[in-house]
N, C-alpha and C positions, 0 to 999 in steps of 0.2 A: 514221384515229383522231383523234377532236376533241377539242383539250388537256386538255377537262374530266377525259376517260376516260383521256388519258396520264396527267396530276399523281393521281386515286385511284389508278392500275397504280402510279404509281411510290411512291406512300403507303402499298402494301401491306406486308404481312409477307413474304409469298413471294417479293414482289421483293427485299426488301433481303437475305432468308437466299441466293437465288440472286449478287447481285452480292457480297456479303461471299466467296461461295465464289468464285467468280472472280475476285475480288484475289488473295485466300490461293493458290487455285490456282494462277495466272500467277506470283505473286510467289514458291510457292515453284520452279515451273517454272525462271524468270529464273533465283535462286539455283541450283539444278541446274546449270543450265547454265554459269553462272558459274564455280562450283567445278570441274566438267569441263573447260572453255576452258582455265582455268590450269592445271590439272594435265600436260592435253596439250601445249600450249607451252610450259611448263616443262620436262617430258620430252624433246620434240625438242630443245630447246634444251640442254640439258645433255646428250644422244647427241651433238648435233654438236659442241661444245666439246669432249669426251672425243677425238670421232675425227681434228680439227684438231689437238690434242696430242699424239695418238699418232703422228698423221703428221708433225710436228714431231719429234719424238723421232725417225724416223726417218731424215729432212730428214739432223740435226744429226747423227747415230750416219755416215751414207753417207760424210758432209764431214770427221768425224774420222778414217773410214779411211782413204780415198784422198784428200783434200782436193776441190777444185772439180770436174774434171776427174771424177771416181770419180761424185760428186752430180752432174755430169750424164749419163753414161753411165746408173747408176741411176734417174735421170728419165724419159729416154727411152726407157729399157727399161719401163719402166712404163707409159709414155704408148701405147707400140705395144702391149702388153697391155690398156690401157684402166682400168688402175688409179689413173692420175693423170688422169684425165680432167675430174675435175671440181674439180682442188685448184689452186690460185693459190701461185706459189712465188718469194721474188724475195730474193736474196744482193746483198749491199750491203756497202759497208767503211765502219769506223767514221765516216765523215764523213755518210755519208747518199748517198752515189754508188751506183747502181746496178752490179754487176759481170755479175749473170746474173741475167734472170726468164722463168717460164714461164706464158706464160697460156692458159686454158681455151679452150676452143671458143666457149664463147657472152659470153666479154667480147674475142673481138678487135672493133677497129673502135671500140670506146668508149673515152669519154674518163674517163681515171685520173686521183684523185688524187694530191699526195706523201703519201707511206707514210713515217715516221719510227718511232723506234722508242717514242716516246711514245703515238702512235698506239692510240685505246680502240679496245675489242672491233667495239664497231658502229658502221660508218660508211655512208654513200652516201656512195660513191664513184665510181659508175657512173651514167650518164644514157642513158636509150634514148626514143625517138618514146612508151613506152607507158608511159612511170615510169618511176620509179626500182629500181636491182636494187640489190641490198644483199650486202654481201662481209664477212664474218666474218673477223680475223687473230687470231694469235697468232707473237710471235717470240720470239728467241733470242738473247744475245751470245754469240758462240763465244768462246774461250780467246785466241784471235789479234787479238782486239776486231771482228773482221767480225758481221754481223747478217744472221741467217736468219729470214724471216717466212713461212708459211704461210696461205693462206685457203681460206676455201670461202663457196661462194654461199649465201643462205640463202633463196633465193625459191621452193627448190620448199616449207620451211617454209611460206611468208607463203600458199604456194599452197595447202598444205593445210590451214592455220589458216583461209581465206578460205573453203575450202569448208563446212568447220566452219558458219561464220558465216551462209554464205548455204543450211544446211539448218536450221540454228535461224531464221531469218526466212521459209522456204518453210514450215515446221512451226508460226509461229503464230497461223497462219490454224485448225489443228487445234488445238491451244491454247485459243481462242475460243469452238469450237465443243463443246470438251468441259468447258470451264471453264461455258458458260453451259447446256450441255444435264447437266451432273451438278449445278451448282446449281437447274436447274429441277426435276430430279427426287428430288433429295433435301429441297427446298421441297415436293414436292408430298407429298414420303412424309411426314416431317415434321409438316407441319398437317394429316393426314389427320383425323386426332382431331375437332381443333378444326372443320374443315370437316363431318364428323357431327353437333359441338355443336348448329353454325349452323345445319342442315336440321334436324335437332331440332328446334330452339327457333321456327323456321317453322312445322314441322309442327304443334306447338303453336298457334301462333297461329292455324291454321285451327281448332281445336279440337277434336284428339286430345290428351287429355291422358294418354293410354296410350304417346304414342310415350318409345322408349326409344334413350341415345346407341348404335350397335355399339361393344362394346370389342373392342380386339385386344389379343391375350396378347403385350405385348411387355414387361410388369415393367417399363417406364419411367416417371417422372411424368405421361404424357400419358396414359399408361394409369391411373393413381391419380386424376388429375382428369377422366376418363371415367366413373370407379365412383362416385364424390362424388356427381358431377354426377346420374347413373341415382337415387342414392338420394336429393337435391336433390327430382327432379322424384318420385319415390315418395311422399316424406313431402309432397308438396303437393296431387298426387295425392289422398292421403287427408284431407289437410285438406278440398280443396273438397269432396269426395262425404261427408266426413262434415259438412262446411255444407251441400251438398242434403241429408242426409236429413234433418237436425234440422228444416230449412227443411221440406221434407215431409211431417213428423210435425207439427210444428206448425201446418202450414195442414191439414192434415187432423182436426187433434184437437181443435186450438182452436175449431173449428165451433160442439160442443156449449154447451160453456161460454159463447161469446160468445153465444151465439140463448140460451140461460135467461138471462144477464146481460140483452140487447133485450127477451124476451118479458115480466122483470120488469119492468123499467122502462116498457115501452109497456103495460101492466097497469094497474101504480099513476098514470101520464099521465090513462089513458084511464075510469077510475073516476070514477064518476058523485060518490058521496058519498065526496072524499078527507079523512082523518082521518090525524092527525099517528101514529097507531098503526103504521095502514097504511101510511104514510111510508116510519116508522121499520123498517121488517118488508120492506118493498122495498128499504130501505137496504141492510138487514143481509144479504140476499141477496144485493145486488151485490157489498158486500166479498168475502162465502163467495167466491163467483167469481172474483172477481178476486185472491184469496189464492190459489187451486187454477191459473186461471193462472198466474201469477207463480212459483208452485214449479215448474208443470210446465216453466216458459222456460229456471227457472234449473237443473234437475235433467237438460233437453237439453243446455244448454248444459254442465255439468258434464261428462256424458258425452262430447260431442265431443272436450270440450279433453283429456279423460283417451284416448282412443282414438286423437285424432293427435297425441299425447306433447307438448302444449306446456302439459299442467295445471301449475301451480306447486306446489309442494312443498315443506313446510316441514320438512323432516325433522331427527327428534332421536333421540335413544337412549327408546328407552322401555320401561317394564316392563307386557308385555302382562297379564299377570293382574291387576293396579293397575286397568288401563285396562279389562278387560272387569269387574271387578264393580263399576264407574262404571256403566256400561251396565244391569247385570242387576238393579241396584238401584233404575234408573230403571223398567225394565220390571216389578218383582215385582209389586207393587200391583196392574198391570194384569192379569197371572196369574194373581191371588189372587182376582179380581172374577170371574175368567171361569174359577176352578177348576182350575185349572193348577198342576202346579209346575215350578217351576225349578232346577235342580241344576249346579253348575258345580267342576270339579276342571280347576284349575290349577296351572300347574309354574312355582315361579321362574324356571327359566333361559328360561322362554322370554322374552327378551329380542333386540330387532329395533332397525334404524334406519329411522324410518320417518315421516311425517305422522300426529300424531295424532289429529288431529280429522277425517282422512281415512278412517280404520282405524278409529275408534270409529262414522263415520258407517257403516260395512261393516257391523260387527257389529250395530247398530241397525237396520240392514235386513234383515239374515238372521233375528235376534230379533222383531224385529216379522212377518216374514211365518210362523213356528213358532207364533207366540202364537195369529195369527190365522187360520191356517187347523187347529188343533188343538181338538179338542170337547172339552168339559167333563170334568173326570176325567184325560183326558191328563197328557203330562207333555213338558220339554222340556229336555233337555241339552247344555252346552256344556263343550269339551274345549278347553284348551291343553295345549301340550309342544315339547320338539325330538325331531322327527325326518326321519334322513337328507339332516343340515345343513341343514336347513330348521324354521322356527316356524310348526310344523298348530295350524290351527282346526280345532273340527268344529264346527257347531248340528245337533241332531239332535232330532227331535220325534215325536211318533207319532200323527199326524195323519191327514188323506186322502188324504195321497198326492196324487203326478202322474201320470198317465196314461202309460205307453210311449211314444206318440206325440205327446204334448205336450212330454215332456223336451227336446229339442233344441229345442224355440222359446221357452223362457221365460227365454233372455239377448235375445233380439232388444226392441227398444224399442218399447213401448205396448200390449205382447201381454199380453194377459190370459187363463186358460184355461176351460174351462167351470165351473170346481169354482171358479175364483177371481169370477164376476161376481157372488155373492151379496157379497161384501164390497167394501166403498168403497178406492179406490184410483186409480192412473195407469199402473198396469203399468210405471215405469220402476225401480224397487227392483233387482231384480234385475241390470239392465241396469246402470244404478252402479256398482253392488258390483261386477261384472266387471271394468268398466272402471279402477277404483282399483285394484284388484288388478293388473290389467295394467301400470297407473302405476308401482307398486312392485314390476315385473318379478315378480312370483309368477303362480298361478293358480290355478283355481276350479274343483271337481268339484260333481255333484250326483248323490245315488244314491238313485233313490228307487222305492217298491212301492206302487201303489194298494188303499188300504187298511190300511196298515201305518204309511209316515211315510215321512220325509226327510231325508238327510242331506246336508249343506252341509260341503265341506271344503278350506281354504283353504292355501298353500303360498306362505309369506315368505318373503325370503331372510334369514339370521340375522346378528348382528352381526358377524360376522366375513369376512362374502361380501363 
């Protein structure tokens, strides 16, 4: 492995969630151990102190019944039973002279120190070819001022504390191997998520922009930054496919317009006798054109930004009945020319928070397509109210009607139907209206009979949603 690829390994995440666990692990392993160690030598240590004082106490109990003499016969008798086998026993007169001692089997031949009666608990006092052995005392003044001490060895301790030791040092080899194989596997469960993210957001980059993260139902934050992230890539998702289609409607639609915008202009160029009339009447028709563009870019665009939820929105309180006979006062005039009437019964409370120049541009599209696809004589009505916690619209006209099978395509963008190409338009009206409505979390019905009319009905949420 070439340092380049050890320094990223050791840069990673997974490496450092793996070695943090294998501190904490070892470290708290070590502790374990630690706390154990002492508890265990503590224990033998305080059984053998116990059983050196009790054999003491019995030492001193032999020597007050029969004196010396009694204390050695009770010694011996013990020794040939194998109950003094391993106890150190040595009777001294006040001065520190030795008068009787017995020793073990395994400290004859070594060399002793003096034993006084000051003498602490732990001494080396024995020396052999292989270390040091270690002889525990405790004594006694008897009443006669003479000094009885008792010992015992404490190496089979050191022997079993030693093994202690050298099974925690053959054990942290195992240690190691689960310190770093439970940090590798709890690393790898871990950034499972996040390792999704990353092949995601590849797979994106070859240009599926369909792929989605896997979530796992574990209810942890990696799972809530998994669901973010899925609805992250959704709403972008619709962003661009709603920039292809604008993009597609508009290089498809804009054809027309631009070729009469060229064929005018290379017209009035190419006219033999140009007259400032003919100019001015070439002029006028580029404008026309470039107006009906210009709405159609910004009526796309409107719709986009309204369908992948990033329209702005200037929302207030408003009082819808206010706001629709703004509307139906600008439209009557145009009613009245084309024989129409208009009838409108509205409810105070219908009251909403909402854009209102978003919502007035709604109902100027429902009213304008009633006006205009309604023959003479007609009539056309608009309803506010609340109902079922909601502020309904209706526009309703009695018009031509839509056709069964036109109904479900006349939200889609640029569609016009057979009944609609005798009148001037862009086929986007419709498509708007949806879209704002969608902006303002409501929605859009349409129910309509050919032949009969059409109803338009719209569903706010009210001011208190």
């Amino acid at each position: 492995m070439s340092l380049k690829n050890l320094t990223r390994m050791v840069n990673t995440i997974g490496f450092r969630i793996t070695l943090w666990y294998f501190v904490i692990f070892s470290l708290s392993f070590l502790a374990l151990f630690s706390i154990l160690y002492f508890y265990v030598s503590s224990s033998l240590t305080r059984e053998q102190h116990l059983a050196i004082r009790a054999k003491l106490k019995e030492v001193e109990a032999d020597y007050m019944k029969g004196g010396l003499r009694a204390l050695k016969e009770e010694i011996e008798l013990e020794e040939q039973t194998g109950k003094m086998e391993a106890y150190f026993v040595r009777f001294s007169d006040s001065g520190g002279a030795t008068i009787y001692i017995k020793w073990p089997q395994w400290m004859k031949g070594l060399e002793i120190m003096n034993i006084n009666n000051s003498t602490p608990w732990w001494l080396s006092l024995m020396h052999s070819a292989k270390g040091k052995k270690y002889l525990e005392i405790a004594s006694s003044v008897l009443p006669d001022g003479n000094i009885i001490q008792v010992g015992r060895s404490a190496v089979y301790r050191e022997r079993l504390l030693e093994r202690f030791r050298e099974t925690f040092g053959g054990g942290i080899i195992i240690i190691i191997i689960l310190g770093f194989g439970g940090g590798t596997l709890i690393a790898i469960r871990a950034l499972l998520p996040v390792r999704n993210i990353i092949n995601t957001v590849r797979t994106i980059e070859e240009g599926r922009l369909d792929a989605r993260v896997n979530v796992r139902q574990t209810g942890d934050e990696l799972e809530e930054l998994s669901l973010l992230f899925n609805r992250m890539l959704q709403r972008i998702e619709g962003l661009v496919n709603g920039m292809r289609s604008a993009l597609d409607s508009v290089a498809h639609d804009l054809r027309t317009p631009m070729t009469r915008l060229r064929n005018t202009a290379e017209s009035a160029i190419q006219a033999k006798d140009i007259h400032i009339q003919t100019c001015r009447e070439a002029l006028s028709d580029c404008m026309e054109e470039s107006e009906q563009i210009l709405r159609m870019l910004n009526t796309l665009m409107d719709i986009s930004e309204a369908e992948t939820g990033v329209m702005r929105l200037n929302t207030g309180k408003i009082n819808l009945s206010s706001l629709i006979n703004e509307v139906v006062d600008l439209y009557r005039y145009v009613a009245e020319d084309r024989g129409i009437s208009i009838s409108a019964d509205l409810s105070d409370k219908a009251v909403l928070i909402a854009d209102p120049d978003r919502i007035r541009q709604v109902i100027a599209n429902l009213l304008d397509n009633a006006i205009k696809y309604t023959s003479r004589g007609g009539s056309v009505s608009i309803r506010a109210d609340m109902e079922d916690g909601h502020v309904f619209i209706s526009v309703k006209d009695t018009g031509r009607g839509i056709p069964e099978d036109e109904l479900p395509r006349i939200w889609d963008r640029l569609y016009r139907g057979k009944g609609a190409l005798s009148q001037k338009g862009l086929g986007l009206g419709l498509s708007l209206v949806r879209a704002v409505v969608y902006a303002h979390h409501g929605r859009i019905e349409a129910f309509s009979r050919e032949g009969v009319g059409t109803d338009f009905r719209v569903y706010l949420p009210d001011v208190g949603k």
